[in-house]
N, C-alpha and C positions, 0 to 999 in steps of 0.2 A: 504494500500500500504506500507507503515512503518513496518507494523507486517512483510509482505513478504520479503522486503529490508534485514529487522533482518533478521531473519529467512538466506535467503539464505547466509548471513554473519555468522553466525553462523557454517549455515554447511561447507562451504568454508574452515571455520579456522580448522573444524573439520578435512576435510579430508587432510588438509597440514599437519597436528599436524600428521596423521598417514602416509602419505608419508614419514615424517622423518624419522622413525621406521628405522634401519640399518637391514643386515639382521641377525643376530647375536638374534635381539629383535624380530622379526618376527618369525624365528625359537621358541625361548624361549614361545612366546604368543602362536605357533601352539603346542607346547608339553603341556603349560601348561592348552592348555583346554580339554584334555586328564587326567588331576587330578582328583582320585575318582575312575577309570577304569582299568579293567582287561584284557589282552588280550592273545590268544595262540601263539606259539611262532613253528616254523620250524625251524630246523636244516638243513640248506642249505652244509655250507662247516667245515668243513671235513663230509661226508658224514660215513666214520666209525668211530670216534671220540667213542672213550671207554667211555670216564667221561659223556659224553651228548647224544650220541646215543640213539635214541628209547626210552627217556624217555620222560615226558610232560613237555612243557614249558611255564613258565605262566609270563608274565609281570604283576607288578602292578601300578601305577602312585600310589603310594598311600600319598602324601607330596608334598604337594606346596605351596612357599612364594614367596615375589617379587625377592630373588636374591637365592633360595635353591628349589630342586625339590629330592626328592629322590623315585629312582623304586625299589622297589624289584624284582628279579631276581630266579624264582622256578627253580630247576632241578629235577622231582620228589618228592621225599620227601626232596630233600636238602633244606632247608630255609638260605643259610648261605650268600647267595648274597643281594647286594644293590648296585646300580648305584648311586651316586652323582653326582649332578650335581650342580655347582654354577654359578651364573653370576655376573661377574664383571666388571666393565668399558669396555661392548661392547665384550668382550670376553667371553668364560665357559670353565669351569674346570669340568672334568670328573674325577673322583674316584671310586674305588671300594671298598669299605665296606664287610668286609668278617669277619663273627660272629661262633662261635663256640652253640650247641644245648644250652649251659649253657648263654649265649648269649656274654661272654668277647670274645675281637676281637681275629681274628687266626694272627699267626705271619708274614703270609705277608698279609698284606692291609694297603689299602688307597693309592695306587697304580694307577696310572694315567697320564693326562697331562691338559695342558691348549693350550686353540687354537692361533695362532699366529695372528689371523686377524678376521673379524666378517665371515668370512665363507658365505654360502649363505644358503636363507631363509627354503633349502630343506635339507642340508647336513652340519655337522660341524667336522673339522677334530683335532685329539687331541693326536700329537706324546708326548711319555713318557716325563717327565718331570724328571729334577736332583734324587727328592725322589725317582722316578721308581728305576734309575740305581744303585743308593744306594742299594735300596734291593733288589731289583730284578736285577743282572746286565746283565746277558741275555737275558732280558727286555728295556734294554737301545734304542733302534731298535725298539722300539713298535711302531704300531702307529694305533689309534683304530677311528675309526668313525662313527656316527648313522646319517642317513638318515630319512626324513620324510615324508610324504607328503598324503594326504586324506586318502589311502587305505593301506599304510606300514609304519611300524616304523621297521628300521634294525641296527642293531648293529653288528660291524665289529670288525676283530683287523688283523693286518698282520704285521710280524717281518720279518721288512727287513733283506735280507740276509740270509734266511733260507725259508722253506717248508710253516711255521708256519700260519695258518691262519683260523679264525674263523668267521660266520657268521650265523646269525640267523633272522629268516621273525616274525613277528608278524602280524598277519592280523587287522586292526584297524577295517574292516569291521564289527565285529560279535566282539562285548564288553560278557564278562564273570564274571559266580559269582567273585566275590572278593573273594579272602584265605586269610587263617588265617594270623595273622602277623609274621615277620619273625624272626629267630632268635635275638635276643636283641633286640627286640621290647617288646612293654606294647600294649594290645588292646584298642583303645580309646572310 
């Protein structure tokens, strides 16, 4: 009787311990067991988008720690994209990482934002942050957001104030070989 007393004491604390969880950390623990995985990716909106049109799209989770995750991002043969993502005290910072084939960074990245609040467990929202407008100031107006949940991972961006906007499906359904590494990457 003791052992079971334990026992349900145990799991009790367990599942308060993940109640806590905000959603901010929920999100983060649903991306992060996606690490290791490849996925295809649709080009939703702009439907004629020159740079991304009809080419293939491949997510990779390929990096995960307890407060850093980084995707690579294929456009065909392009390897020059990387998502960042970090988490910090209950919020994430999104960035993009953009490599040249020789792998030194191109002259705009690291371009992003950070979320103003823990967002919720499905969606995190991440308008431009000061650095954006710095260098990108057209960019100032960003505001980009990925969506999650069992069958889609989507990656957004819409500039307020303009036409501007971007979206892409990845089907989480159907996982894909892993590619090669991306620009200013080393294979491990």
């Amino acid at each position: 009787m003791k052992k079971i007393i334990t026992l349900l004491i145990i799991l009790s604390f367990s599942v308060s311990l993940s109640q806590e969880k905000n959603e901010a950390e929920q999100f983060w623990d649903s991306l992060k067991n996606l690490c290791g995985k490849s996925f295809v990716g649709t080009l939703e909106l702009p439907v004629d988008d020159e740079q991304f049109g009809g080419k293939k799209m491949v997510m990779h989770v390929r990096y995960c720690s307890d407060n850093i995750i980084k995707i690579p991002f294929f456009v065909g043969e392009d390897k020059s994209r990387t998502w960042v993502l970090t988490y910090d005290n209950d919020r994430i910072i999104l960035k993009h990482d953009h490599r040249h084939k020789d792998g030194t960074e191109d002259e705009i990245t690291q371009y992003g934002g950070k979320t103003t609040n823990s967002g919720q467990k499905s969606i995190q929202v991440f308008p431009a942050d000061q650095e954006t407008k710095v260098l990108i100031p057209e960019a100032s107006t960003n505001i980009w957001w990925i969506t999650l949940n069992d069958t889609e991972f989507t990656y957004n961006l819409r500039r307020l104030g303009t036409p501007r906007i971007f979206r892409v499906v990845f089907d989480l359904t159907k996982v894909v070989k892993n590619p090669d590494a991306p620009w200013g990457w080393k294979e491990d």
